[in-house]
N, C-alpha and C positions, 0 to 999 in steps of 0.2 A: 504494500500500500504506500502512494507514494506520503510525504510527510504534510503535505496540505490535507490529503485525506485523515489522518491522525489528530490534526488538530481539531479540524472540524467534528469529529469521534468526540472529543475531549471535552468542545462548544456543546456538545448537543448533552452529554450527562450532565457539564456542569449546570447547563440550562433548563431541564425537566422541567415541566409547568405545572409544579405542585410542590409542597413544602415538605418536605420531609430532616430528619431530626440529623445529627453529627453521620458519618458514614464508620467510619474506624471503628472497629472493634474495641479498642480504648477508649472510645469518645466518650467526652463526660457528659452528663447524665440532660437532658434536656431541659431546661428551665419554664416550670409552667406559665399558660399563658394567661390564666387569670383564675388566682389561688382565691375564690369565693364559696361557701358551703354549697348554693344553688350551682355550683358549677363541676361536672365531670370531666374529667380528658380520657378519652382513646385512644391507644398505641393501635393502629389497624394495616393490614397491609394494603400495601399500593390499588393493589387492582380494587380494594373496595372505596375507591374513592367516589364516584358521583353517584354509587348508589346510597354508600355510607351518608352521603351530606347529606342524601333529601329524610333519609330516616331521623338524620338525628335532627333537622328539621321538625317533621312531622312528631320527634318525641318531646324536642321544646315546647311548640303548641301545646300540645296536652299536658304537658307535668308543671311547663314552668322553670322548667331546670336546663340550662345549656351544657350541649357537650362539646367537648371542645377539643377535635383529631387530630393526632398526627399520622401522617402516611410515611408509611417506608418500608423496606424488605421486611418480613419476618424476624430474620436473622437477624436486624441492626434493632431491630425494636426490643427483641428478646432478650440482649447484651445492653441495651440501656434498661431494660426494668430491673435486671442483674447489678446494673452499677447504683443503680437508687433514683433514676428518673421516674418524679412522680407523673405515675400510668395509672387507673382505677381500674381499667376493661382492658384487655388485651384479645386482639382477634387475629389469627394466623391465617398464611394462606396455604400451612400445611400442619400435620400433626407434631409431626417430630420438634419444631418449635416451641412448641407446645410443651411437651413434654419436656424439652430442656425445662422450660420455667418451673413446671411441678417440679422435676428433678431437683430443682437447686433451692426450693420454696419461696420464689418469689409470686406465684401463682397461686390461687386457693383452687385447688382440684378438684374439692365440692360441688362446685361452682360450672364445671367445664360442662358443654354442650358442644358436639359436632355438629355446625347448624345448617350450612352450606356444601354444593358442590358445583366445579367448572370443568372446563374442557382446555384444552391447548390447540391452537391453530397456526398456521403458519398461515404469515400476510408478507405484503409487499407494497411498494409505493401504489396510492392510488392509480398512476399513470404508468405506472412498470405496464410490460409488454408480457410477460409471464402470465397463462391464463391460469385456470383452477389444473391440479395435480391431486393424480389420487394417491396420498398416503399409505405406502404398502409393505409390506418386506423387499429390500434391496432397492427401496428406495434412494436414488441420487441425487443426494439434497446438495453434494459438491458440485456437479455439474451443473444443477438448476442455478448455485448461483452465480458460475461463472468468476470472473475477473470480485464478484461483488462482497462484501461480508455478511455475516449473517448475525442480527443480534440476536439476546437473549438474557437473564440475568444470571451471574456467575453461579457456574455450575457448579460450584464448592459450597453454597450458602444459601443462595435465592432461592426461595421452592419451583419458580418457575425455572427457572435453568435446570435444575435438580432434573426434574419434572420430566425436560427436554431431553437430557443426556437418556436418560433411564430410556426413554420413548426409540431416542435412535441407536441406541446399544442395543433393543430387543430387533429392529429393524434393520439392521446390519448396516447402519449410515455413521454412524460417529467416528470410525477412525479417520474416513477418508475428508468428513465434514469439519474436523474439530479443527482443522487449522487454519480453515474460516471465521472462526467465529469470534466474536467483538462482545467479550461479560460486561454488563452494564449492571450497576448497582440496583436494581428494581425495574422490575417488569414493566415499571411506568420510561424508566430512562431506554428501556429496549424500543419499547413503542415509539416513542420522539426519534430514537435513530433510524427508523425506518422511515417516519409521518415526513422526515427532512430528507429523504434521500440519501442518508448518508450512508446505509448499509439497506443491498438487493431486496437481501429477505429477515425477517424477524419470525421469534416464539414467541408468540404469548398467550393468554388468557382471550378465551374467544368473550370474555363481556369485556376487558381492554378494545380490541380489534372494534366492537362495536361502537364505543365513543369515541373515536379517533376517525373524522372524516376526510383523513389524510393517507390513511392505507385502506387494503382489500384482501380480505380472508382469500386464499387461492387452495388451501388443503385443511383438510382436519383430521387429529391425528386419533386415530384406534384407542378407544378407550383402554381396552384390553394390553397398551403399549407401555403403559407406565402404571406407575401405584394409582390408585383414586384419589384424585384432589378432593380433601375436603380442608372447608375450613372452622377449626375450632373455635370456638369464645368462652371466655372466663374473668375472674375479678383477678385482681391483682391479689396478693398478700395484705398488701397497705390500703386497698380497697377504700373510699368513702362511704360510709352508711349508702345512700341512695343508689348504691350501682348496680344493688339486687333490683331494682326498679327498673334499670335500664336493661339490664339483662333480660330481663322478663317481656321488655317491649320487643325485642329484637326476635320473642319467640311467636308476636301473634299475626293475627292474616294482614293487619295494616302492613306490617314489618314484612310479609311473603311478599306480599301483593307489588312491594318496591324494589326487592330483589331479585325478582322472576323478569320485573321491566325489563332490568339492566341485564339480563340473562343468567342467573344465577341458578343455581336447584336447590332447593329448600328439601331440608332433610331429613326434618323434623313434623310432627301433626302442628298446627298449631294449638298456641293456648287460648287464643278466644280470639 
């Protein structure tokens, strides 16, 4: 790639169009954004971002009580609730995250609900020449993207990369694909590298692909390809009273009804 291409690579993580907390595994602990009793913060991952807001939207209306998000990988969210960033709710966008926090007891386990599930899809710029491909065993995900890169979010930490890897090791793509590929710190930063053209092809979350009218789903990948996305919710440790409250909203059909929009699968009955 030449070194214009890299930088722009560089522009487009540092630029993501959503806030998200320190990246570094070291990073210190986030500083809340507005420490009031009526007020909640969620650590939630990237991909639930505009469906997250209109919920927690719709749970201000009715309670009275603000919540107040941060979006980012899994993994970065989980090592900040570990370093003492106060978080009340944590929502993963896989299990094992998850479970590091019960692991290390910054999580109340009691508490967890597997409430969600997605899909992974591979897109491409809206205006890419690439039509739809069907996702298959010995699929050539290196040749499809040519001269181009492909993002994704790091396959060492991001459940979407995770996610990816696993998909194309069972599909016999990942040795010849992996020296393609451009890890972006959050499924959200993988999407921007594609929405901008800066990388052919991208993984992500097919309810990502959907709010981004900047790319176009071209495959989707074989459920049966990787583990089952689901995603978990639970209070923190340090919890605020009220977040059994907010937990509980996120279990009913108002709550379905806005995560099914955004393409989501609700995994749960509801509670009313």
């Amino acid at each position: 790639m030449k070194a214009f291409s890299r930088l722009a690579l560089v522009a487009a993580l540092v630029a993501a169009p959503f806030s998200v907390p320190a990246l570094a595994q070291d990073a210190k602990p986030a500083a809340p954004a507005a420490a009031t009793s009526n007020t909640l913060t969620a650590f939630a991952a990237a991909s639930m971002k505009n469906a997250l807001d209109e919920i927690d939207a719709a749970y201000a209306a009715k309670s009275g009580h603000t919540v107040v998000a941060s979006y980012a990988a899994s993994s970065v969210l989980a090592k900040q609730i570990e370093q003492g960033a106060p978080a009340d709710a944590f929502i993963s966008a896989d299990t094992a995250w998850m479970d590091y926090g019960i692991k290390n007891e910054t999580i109340n386990a009691s508490t967890r609900t597997d409430l969600l599930g997605n899909s992974i899809v591979l897109i491409a710029p809206k205006d890419s020449k690439i039509g739809t491909v069907e996702i298959k065993q010995g699929f050539d995900l290196a040749k499809l993207a040519g001269d181009g890169r492909i993002a994704t979010g790091d396959v060492a930490s991001v459940p979407v990369g995770k996610y990816a890897k696993a998909a194309l090791e069972k599909l016999g793509s990942w040795k010849d694909s992996e020296p393609k590929f451009a890890m972006a710190e959050s499924v959200r930063a993988a999407l921007t590298l594609v929405s901008r053209g800066e990388a052919a092809l991208g993984i992500v979350y097919s309810t990502d692909a959907k709010v981004d009218p900047g790319v176009k789903i071209v495959g989707t990948f074989p459920a049966d390809s990787h583990p089952p996305i689901i995603y978990p919710v639970a209070a923190t440790a340090t919890a605020k009273q009220g977040t059994a409250d907010y937990l509980d909203f996120l279990k009913t059909s108002a709550a379905k009804t806005i995560f099914e929009k955004y393409g989501f699968s609700y995994l749960i009955k509801p509670t009313s």
